[in-house]
C-alpha positions as CSV (number, residue, x, y, z in Angstrom):
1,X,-9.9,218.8,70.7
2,X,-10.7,215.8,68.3
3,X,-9.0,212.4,69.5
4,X,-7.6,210.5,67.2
5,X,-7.5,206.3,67.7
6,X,-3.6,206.5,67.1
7,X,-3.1,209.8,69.5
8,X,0.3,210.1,70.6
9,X,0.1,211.3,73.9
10,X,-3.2,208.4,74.6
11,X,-2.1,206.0,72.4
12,X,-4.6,203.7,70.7
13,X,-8.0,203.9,72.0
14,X,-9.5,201.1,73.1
15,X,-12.5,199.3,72.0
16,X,-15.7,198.7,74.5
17,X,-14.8,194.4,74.0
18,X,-10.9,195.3,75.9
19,X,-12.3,198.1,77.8
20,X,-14.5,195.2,79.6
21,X,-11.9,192.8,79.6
22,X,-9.3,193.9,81.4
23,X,-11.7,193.7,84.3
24,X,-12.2,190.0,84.0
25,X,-9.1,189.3,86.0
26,X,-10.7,191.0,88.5
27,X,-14.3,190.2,88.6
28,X,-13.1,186.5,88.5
29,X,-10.6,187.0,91.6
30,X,-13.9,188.7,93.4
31,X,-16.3,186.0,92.5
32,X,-13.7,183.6,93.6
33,X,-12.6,185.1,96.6
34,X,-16.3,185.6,97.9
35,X,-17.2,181.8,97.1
36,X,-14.5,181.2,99.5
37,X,-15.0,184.0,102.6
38,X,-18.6,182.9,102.2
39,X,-18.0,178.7,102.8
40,X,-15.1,179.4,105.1
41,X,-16.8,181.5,107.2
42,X,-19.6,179.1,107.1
43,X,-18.0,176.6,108.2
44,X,-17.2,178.0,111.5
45,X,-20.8,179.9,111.6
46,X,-23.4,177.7,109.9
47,X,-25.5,180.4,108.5
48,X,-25.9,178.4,105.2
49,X,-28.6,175.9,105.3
50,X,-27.7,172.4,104.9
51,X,-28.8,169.9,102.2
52,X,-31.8,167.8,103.3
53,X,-30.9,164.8,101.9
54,X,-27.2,163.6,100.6
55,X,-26.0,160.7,99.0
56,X,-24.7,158.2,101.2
57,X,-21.3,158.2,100.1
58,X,-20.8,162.1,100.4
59,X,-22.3,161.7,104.0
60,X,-19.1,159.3,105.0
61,X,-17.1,161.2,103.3
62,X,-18.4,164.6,105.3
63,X,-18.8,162.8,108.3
64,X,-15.3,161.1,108.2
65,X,-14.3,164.7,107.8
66,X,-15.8,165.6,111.3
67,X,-14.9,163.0,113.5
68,X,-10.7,163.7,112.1
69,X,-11.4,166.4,114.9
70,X,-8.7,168.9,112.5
71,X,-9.9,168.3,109.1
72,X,-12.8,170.0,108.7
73,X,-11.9,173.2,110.2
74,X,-8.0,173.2,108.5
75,X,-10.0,173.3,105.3
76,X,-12.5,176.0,106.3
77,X,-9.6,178.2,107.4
78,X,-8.0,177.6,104.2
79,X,-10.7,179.0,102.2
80,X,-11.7,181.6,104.5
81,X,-7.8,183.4,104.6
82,X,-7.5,182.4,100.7
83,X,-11.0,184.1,100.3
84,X,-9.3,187.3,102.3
85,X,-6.5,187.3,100.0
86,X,-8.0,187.0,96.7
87,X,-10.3,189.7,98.2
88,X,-7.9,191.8,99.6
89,X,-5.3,191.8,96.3
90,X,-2.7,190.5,98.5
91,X,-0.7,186.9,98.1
92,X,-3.2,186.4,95.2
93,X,-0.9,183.3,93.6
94,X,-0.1,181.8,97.2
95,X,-3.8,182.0,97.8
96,X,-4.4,180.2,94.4
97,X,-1.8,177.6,95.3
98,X,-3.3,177.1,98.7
99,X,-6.8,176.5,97.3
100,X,-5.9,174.6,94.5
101,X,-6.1,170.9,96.2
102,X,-9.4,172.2,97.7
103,X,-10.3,173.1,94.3
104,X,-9.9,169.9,93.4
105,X,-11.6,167.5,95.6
106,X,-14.5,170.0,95.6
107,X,-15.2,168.8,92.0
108,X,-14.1,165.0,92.4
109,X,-16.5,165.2,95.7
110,X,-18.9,166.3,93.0
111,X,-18.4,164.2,90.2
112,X,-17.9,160.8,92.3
113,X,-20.0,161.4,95.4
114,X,-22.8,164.3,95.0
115,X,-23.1,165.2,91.4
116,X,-26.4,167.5,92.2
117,X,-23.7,170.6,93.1
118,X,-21.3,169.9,90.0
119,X,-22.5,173.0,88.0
120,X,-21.0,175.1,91.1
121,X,-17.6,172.7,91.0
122,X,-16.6,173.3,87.3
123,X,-17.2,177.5,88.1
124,X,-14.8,176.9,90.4
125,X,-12.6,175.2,88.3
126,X,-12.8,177.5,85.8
127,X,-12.0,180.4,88.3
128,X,-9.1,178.5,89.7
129,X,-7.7,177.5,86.1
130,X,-8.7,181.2,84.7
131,X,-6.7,182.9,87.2
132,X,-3.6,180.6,87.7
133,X,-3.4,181.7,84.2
134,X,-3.6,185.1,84.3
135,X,-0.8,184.8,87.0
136,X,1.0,181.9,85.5
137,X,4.4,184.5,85.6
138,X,4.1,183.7,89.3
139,X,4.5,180.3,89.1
140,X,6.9,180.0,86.2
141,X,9.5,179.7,89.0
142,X,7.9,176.6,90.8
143,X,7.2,174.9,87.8
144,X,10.9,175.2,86.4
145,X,12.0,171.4,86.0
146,X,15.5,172.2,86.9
147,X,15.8,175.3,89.1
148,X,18.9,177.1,89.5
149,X,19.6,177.8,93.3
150,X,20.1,180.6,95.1
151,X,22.4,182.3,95.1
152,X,22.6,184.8,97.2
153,X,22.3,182.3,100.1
154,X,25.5,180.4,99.1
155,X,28.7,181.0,100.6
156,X,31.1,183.2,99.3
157,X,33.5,180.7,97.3
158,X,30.7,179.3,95.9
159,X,28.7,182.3,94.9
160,X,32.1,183.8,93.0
161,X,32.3,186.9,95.2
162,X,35.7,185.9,96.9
């Protein structure tokens, strides 16, 4: 049986180029998701090993970071569970919303304080930005300027049902 590239039953066939790129979601939401088990979880384990030397503004900063007592470790939770979701497929767009302020100051911490790293800062920006569009129906909602409410938490008379 010859198949044709406008086959009915298949449809068109697709070329090797979409073939491969209808992965990229997911290759990008992998990469991403083990940047973020791997830091978080180092945070808590320090199996990485440290920088030798570090300019002395990202030192205060890092250090002002520590002696908060909260700080530091909120932030490596944060990317450890957001690495677990993007990993796991599950609350993907929470997990991007979550990680996006970390996203952030990772590259101004780069591009103000240790610029050395910033080649790793704008991959994660490009991750971050490449996936909040590939799930910007998600957040369509949030970013409405004037949301309806709900309705279905409304009373009765004001929901029309009465």
């Amino acid at each position: 049986m010859t198949i044709h590239a406008t086959d009915p039953v298949i449809g068109p066939m697709e070329t090797n180029a979409n073939a491969y790129l209808r992965y990229l979601p997911t290759v990008a939401r992998g990469m991403m998701g083990l940047v973020f088990l791997i830091t978080g979880l180092n945070g808590f384990l320090n199996f990485l090993p440290q920088p030798k030397t570090m300019p002395i503004g990202a030192a205060e900063f890092a250090g002002a970071l520590m002696k908060a007592g909260y700080m530091f470790p909120l932030i490596m939770a944060t990317q450890l569970i957001v690495g677990v979701l993007l990993l796991s497929n599950r609350f993907v767009p929470l997990g991007l919303a979550l990680i996006a302020p970390i996203v952030v100051n990772i590259f101004a911490f780069h591009a103000f304080l240790a610029p050395g790293g910033i080649g790793v800062a704008i991959a994660v920006v490009a991750l971050e930005v490449y996936l909040a569009w590939t799930y910007r129906e998600s957040f369509r909602p949030m970013l409405a300027v004037k949301p309806a409410p709900p309705t279905k938490w409304l009373p009765p008379m004001e929901r029309g049902d009465a």
